[in-house]
RODO-2510 file (C-alpha; in nm, 4 decimals, decimal comma):
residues 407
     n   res          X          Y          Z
     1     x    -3,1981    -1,4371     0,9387
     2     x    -2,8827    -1,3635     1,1494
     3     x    -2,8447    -1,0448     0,9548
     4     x    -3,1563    -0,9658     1,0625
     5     x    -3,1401    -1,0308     1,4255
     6     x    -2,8069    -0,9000     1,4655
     7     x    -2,9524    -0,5424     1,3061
     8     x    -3,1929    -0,5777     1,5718
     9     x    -3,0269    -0,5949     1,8075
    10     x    -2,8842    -0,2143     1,6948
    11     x    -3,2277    -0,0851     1,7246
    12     x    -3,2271    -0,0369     1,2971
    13     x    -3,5582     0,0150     1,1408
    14     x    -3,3759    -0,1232     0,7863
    15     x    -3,5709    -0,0061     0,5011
    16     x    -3,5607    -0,0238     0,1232
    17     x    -3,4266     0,2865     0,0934
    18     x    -3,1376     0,1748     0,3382
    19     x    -3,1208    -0,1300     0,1969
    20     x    -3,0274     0,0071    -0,1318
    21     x    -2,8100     0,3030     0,0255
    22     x    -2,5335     0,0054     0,1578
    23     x    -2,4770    -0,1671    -0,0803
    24     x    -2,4091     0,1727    -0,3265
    25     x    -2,2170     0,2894    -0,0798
    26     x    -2,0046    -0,0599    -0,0870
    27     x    -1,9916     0,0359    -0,4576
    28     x    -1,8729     0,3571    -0,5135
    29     x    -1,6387     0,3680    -0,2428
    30     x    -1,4728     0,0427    -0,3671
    31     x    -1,4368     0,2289    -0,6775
    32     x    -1,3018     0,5160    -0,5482
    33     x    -0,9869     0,3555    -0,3694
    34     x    -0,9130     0,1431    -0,6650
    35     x    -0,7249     0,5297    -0,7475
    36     x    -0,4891     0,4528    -0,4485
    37     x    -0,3684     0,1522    -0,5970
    38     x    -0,3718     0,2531    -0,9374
    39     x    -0,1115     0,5690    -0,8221
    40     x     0,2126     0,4004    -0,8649
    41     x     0,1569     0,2692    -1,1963
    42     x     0,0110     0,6035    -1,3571
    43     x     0,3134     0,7614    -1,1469
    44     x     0,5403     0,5118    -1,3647
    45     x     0,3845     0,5416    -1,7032
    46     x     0,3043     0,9408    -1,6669
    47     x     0,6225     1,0301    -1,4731
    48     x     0,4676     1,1994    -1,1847
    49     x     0,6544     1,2756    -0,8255
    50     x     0,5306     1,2208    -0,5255
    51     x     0,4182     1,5665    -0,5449
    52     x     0,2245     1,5512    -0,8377
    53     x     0,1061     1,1938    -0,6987
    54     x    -0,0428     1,4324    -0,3572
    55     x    -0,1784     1,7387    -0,5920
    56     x    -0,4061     1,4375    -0,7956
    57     x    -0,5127     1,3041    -0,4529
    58     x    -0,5823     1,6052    -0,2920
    59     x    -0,7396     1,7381    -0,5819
    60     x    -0,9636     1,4142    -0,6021
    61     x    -1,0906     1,4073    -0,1866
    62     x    -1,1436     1,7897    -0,2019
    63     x    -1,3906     1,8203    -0,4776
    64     x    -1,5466     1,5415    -0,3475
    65     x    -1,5641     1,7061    -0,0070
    66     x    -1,6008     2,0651    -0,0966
    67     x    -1,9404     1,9676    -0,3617
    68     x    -2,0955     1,7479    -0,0924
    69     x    -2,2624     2,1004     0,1159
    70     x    -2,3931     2,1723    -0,2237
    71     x    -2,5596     1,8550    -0,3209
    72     x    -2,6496     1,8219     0,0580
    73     x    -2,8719     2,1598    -0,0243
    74     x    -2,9765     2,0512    -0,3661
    75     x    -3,1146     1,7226    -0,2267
    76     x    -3,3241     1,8931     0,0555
    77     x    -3,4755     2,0752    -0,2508
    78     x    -3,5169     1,8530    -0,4790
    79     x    -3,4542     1,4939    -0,3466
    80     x    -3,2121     1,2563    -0,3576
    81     x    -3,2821     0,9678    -0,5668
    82     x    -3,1225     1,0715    -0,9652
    83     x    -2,8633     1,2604    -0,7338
    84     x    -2,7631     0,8891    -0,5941
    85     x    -2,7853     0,6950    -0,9177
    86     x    -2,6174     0,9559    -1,1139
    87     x    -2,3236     0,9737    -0,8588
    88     x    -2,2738     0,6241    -0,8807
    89     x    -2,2750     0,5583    -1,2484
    90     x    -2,0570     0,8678    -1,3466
    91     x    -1,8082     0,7931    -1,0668
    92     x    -1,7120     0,4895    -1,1977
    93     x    -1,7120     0,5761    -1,5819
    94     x    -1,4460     0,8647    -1,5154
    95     x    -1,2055     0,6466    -1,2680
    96     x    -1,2531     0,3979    -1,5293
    97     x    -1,0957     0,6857    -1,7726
    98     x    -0,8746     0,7849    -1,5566
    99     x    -0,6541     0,4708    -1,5599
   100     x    -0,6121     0,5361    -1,9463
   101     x    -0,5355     0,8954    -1,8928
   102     x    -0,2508     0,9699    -2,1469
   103     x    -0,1719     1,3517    -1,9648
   104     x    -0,1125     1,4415    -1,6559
   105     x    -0,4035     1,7155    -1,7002
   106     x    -0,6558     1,4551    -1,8347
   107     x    -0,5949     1,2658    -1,5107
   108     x    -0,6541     1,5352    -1,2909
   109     x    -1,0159     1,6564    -1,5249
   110     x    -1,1443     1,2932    -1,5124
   111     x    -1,0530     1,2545    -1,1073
   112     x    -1,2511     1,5927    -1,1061
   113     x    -1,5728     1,4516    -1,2346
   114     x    -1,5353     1,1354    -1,0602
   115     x    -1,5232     1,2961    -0,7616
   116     x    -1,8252     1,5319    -0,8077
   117     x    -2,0226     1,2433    -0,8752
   118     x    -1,8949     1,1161    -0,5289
   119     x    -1,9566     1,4062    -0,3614
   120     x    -2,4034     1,3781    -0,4754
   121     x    -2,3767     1,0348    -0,3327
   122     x    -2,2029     1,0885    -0,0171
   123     x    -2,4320     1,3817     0,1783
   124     x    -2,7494     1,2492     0,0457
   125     x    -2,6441     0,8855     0,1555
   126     x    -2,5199     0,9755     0,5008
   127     x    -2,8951     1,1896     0,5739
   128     x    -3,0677     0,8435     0,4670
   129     x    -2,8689     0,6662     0,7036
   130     x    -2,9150     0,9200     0,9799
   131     x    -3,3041     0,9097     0,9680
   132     x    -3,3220     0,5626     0,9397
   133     x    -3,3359     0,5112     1,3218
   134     x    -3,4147     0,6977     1,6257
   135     x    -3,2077     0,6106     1,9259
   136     x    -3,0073     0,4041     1,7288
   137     x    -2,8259     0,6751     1,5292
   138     x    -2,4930     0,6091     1,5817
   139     x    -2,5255     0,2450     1,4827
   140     x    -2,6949     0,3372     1,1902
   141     x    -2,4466     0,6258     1,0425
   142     x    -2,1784     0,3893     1,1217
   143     x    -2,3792     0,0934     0,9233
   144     x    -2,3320     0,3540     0,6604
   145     x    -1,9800     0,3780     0,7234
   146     x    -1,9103     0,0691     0,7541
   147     x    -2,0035    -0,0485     0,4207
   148     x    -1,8428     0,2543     0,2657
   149     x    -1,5394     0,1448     0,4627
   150     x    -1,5671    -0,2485     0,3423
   151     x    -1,5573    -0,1058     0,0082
   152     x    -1,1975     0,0135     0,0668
   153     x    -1,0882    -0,2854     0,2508
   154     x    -1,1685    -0,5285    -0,0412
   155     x    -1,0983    -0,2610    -0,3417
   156     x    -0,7063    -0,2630    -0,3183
   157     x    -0,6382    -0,6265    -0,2527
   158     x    -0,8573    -0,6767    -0,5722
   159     x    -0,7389    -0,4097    -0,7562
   160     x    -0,4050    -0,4796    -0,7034
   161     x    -0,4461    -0,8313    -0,7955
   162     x    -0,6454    -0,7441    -1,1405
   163     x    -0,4116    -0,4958    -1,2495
   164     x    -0,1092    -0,6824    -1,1834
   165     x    -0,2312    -0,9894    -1,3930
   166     x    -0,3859    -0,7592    -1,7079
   167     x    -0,2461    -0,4516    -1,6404
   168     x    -0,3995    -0,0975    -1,7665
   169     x    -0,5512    -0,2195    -2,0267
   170     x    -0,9066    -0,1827    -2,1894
   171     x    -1,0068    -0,4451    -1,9590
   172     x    -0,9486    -0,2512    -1,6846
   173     x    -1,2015     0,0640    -1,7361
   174     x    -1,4776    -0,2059    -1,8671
   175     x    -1,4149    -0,3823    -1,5011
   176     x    -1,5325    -0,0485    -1,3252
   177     x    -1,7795     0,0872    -1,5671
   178     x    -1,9903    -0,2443    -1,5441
   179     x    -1,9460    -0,2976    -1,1607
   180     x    -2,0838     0,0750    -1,1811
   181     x    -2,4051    -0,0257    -1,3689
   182     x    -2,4479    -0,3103    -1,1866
   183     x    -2,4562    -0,1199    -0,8607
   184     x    -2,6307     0,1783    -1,0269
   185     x    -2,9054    -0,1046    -1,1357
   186     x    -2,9387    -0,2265    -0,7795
   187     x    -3,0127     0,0995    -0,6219
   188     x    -3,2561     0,2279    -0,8463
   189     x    -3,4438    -0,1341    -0,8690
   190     x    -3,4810    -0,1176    -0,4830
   191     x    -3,5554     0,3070    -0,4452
   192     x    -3,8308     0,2436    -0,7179
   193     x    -4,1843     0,3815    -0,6694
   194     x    -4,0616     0,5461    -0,3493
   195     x    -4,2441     0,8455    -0,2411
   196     x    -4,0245     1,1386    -0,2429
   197     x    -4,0333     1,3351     0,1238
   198     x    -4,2278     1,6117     0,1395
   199     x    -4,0940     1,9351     0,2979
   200     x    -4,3278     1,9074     0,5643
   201     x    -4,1849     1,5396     0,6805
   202     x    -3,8533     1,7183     0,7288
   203     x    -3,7580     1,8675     1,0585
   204     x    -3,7158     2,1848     0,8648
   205     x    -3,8894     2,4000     1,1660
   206     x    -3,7092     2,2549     1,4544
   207     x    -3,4836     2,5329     1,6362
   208     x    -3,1286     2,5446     1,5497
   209     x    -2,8951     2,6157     1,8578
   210     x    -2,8218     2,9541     1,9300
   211     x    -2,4975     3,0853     1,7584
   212     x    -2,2604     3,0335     2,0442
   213     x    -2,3643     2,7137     2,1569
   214     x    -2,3294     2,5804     1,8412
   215     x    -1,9841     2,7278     1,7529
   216     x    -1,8758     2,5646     2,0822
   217     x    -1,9809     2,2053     1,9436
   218     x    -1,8447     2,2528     1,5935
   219     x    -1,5058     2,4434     1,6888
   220     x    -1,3307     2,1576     1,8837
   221     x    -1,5154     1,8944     1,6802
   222     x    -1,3368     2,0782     1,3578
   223     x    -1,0295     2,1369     1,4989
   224     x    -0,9749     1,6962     1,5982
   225     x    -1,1368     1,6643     1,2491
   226     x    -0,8582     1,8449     1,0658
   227     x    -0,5494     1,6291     1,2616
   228     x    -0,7356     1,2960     1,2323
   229     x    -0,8224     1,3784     0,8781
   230     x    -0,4212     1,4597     0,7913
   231     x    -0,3611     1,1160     0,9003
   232     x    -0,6460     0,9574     0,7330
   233     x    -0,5656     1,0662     0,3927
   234     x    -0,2218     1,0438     0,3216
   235     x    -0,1799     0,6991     0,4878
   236     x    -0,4060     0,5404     0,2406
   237     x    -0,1742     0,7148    -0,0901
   238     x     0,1484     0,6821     0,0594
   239     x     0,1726     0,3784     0,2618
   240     x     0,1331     0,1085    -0,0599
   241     x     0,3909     0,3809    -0,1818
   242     x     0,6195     0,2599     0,1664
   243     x     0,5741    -0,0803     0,1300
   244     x     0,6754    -0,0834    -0,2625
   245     x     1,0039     0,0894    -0,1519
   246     x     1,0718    -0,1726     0,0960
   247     x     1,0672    -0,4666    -0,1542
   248     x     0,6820    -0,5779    -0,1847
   249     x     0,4987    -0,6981    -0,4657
   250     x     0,1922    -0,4771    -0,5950
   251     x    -0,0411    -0,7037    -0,4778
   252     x     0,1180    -0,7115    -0,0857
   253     x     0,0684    -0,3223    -0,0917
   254     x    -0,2430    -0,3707    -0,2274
   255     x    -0,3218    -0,6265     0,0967
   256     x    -0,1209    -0,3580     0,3459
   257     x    -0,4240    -0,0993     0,2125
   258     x    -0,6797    -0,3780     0,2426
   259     x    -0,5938    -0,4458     0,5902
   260     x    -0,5763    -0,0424     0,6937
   261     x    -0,8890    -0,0211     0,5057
   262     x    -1,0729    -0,3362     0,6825
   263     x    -0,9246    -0,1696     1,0796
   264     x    -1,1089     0,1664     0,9329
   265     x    -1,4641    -0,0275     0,8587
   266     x    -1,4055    -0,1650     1,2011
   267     x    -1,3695     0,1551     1,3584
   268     x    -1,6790     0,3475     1,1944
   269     x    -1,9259     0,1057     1,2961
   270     x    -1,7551     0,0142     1,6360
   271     x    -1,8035     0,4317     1,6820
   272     x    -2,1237     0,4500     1,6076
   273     x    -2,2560     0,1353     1,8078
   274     x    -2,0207     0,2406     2,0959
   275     x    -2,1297     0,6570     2,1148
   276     x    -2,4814     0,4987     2,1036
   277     x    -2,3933     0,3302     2,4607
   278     x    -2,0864     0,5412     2,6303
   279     x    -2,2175     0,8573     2,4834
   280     x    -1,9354     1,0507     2,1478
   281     x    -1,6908     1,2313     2,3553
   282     x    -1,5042     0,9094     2,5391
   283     x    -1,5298     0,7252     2,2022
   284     x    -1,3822     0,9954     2,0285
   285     x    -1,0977     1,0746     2,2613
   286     x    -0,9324     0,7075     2,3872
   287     x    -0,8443     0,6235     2,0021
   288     x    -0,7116     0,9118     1,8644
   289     x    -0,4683     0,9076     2,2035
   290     x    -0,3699     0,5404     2,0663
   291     x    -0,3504     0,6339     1,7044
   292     x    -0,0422     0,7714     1,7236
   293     x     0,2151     0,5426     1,8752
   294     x     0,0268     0,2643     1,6733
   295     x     0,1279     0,4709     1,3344
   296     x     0,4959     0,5085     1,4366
   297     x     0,4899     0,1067     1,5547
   298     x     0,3234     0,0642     1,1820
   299     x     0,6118     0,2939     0,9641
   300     x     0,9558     0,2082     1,1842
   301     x     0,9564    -0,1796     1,0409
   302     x     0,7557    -0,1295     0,7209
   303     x     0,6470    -0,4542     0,5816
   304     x     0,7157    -0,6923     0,8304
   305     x     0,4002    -0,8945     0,9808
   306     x     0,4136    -0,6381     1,2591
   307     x     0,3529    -0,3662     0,9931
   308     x     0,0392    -0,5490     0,9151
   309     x    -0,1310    -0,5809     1,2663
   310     x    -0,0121    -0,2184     1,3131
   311     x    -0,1730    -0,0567     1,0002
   312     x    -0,5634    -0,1886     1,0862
   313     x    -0,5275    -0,0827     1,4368
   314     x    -0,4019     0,2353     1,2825
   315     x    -0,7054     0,2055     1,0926
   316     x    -0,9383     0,1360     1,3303
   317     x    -0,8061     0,4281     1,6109
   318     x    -0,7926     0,7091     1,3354
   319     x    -1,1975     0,6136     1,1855
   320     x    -1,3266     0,5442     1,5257
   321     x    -1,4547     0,9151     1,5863
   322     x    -1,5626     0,9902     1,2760
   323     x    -1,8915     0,8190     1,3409
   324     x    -1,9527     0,9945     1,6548
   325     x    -1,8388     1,3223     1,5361
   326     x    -2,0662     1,3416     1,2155
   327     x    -2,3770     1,2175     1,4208
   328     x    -2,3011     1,5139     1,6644
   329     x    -2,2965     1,7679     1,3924
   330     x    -2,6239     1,6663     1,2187
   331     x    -2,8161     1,6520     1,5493
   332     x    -2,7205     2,0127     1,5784
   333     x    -2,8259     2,0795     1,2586
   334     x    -3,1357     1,9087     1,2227
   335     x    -3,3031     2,0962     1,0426
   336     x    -3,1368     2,1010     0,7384
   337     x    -3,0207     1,7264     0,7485
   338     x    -2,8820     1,7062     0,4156
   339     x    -2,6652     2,0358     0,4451
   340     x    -2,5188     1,8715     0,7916
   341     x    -2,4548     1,5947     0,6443
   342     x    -2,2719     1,7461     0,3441
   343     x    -2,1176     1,9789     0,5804
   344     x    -1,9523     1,7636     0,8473
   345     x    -1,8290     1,4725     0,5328
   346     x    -1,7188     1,7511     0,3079
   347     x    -1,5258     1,8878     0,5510
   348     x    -1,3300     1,5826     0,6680
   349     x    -1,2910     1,4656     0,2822
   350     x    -1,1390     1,8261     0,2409
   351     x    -0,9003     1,8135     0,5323
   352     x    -0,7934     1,4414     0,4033
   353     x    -0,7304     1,5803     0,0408
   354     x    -0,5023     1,8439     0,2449
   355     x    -0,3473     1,5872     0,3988
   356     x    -0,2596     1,4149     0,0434
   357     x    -0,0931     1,7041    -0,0643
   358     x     0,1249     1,8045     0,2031
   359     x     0,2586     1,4634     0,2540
   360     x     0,4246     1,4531    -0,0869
   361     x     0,5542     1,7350    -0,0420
   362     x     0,7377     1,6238     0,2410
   363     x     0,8169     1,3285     0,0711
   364     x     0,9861     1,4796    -0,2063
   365     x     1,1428     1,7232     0,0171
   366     x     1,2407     1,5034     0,3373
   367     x     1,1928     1,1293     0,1892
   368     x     0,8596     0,9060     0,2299
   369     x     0,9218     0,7589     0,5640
   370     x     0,9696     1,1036     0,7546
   371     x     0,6944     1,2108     0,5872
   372     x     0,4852     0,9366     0,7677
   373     x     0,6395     1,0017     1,0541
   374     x     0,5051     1,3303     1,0474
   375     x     0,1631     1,2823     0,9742
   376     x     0,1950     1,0208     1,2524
   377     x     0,1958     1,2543     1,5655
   378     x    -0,1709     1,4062     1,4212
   379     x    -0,4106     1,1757     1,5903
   380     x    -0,2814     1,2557     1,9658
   381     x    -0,3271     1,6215     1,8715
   382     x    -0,6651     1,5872     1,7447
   383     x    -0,7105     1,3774     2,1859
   384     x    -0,6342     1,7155     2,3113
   385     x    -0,8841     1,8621     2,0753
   386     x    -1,1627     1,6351     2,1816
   387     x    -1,1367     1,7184     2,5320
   388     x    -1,3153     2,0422     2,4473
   389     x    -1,5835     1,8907     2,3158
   390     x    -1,9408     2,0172     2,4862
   391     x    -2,0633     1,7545     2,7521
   392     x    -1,9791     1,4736     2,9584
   393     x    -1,6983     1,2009     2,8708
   394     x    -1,9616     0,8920     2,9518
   395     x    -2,3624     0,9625     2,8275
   396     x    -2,5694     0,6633     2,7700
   397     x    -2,8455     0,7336     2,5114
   398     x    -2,6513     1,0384     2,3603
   399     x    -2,9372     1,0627     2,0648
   400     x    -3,2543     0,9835     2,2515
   401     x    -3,4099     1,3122     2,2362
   402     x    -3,3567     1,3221     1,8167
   403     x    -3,7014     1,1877     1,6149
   404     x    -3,6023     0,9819     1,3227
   405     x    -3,8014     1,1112     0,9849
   406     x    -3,8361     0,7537     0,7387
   407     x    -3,6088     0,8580     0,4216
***
């Protein structure tokens, strides 16, 4: 009942279909950062560098992001519903191979289909959570978020905790594949005997902003996208890397990620409900401007209790404006929903798996901590990029003119 009320209270119309879409969402993206944690152990028993460590991550977030435009498209087509089982089932069957990988090369193929099956889930998930509500929009994206995001924040703690009391063993792979199923079983118990939307329920003939107006949205929108998204993907690879070098236990890295993870769920549902009241640009700006002397606060004493308070308001500054910046791009390009949505989360998963990448390399190059350093000064670049964001700074009812379609 207080679920209820408090949903309410964020103007959600919560259906079946959304319903069934959070708790997946919980699912799959739990299994996904289980990866993160599992890192420094395949690094240990396959030999990798921190370099190697990157390529794998990078490799992982950017076929996740790149496919999502693609399944976006396929699920305007063809609907969405074996798109978002399948994802979920074959995501966490190949991370659960991946931990056994006995090659370098095997553990980069299974990461690949792992994160293909991500990518169906993620663009077909977000539209869902998108038409769900109607003034509402932010709160309801970031609902999406959020559980995504809750999904990280328990994953690593657990994770860490499993692994370090049975280790890589068969037990291990069984543990994802059935949490997998179960989820799997949950979505497609709930989405059953739903009526697939017809082409003309989708907002397929509304006008699409004319070319310059829109490259004026999505221009400065990419260009805070790419610095926040540097930031956002290396921190959660290299930081349980960080606090391992300074002395922790797996599990207390695992707990450091966890707490990153839970200031991230914070900040993609605080975005969304916020940009719902203040309007996207001032909740996308004040963060990132705060993201980046809270990153250097969290690296310059690394695992101290300071460290810890640090890395979720790290957390929470660097997700804040994702919310608001993905609802801005699927407004503008209503009328292929699932495209937009595929679009504006592929692109940021992309830019994270860059992110990955580069940061080993400067680790192996310049050492791990001025690595972090340097990823560090990203979010106060991506401020300056938000101030040329179309529109005012304050705008109260930023989505009111949108019409929600049911998924």
């Amino acid at each position: 009942m207080a679920a209820c009320v408090l949903l309410g209270r964020f103007h959600l119309r919560i259906n079946r279909g959304l319903a069934a879409i959070l708790p997946a969402h919980f699912g799959i993206d739990f299994i996904t950062f289980a990866v993160n944690i599992l890192f420094p152990l395949l690094a240990t028993k396959l030999d990798l560098n921190f370099t190697q460590v990157g390529i794998a991550a990078g490799l992982h977030i950017a076929a996740n992001g790149l496919s999502q435009p693609l399944f976006g498209l396929l699920g305007d087509r063809i609907g969405s519903r074996r798109l978002l089982a399948g994802g979920i089932f074959v995501q966490g069957l190949f991370i659960g191979l991946a931990a056994q990988a006995p090659t370098y090369w095997l553990l980069l193929a299974f990461l690949l289909v792992s994160a293909l099956a991500s990518g169906a889930f993620h663009a077909l998930g977000l539209e869902a959570a998108n038409r769900s509500s109607t003034t509402g929009k932010g709160s309801a994206v970031g609902l999406f978020f959020l559980a995504g995001n809750t999904g990280f924040a328990v994953s690593p703690v657990v994770t860490g905790f499993f692994v370090e009391s049975a280790d890589l063993g068969l037990g291990f792979p069984l543990y994802l594949i059935g949490f997998s199923a179960l989820t799997t079983s949950w979505f497609l118990v709930l989405t059953r005997g739903g009526k697939r939307r017809s082409a003309s329920a989708r907002p397929s003939d509304a006008a699409p902003p004319a070319g310059g107006v829109l490259y004026r949205l999505l221009a400065p929108l990419a260009a805070m996208s790419v610095f926040r998204g540097l930031t956002f993907g290396a921190a959660p690879v290299f930081v349980p890397f960080a606090f391992l070098e300074s002395g922790a236990s797996l599990t207390i890295a695992g707990l450091a990620l966890s707490v990153f993870s839970a200031g991230a769920a914070t900040g993609v549902f605080g975005g969304g409900w916020l940009s719902d009241r203040l309007g996207a640009k001032a909740v996308m700006a004040l963060p990132l401007l705060l993201g980046t002397p809270l990153f250097m606060l969290m690296v310059v004493d690394i695992g101290s209790p300071l460290s810890f308070v640090a890395a979720y308001l790290v957390g929470f500054t660097v997700q804040t404006p994702q919310t608001p910046s993905v609802v801005m791009v699927q407004q503008a390009m209503a009328s292929r929903m699932g495209a937009a949505s595929g679009l504006a989360l592929g692109f940021i998963f992309s830019i994270q798996a860059v992110g990955q990448a580069a940061t080993g390399v400067l680790a192996d190059e310049f050492g791990l901590q001025l690595a972090l350093v340097a990823i560090g000064f990203m979010p106060v670049l991506g401020f300056f990029c938000t101030l040329a964001v179309p529109g005012p700074m304050l705008e109260r009812n930023p989505w009111a003119k949108s019409a929600a379609v049911t998924p």
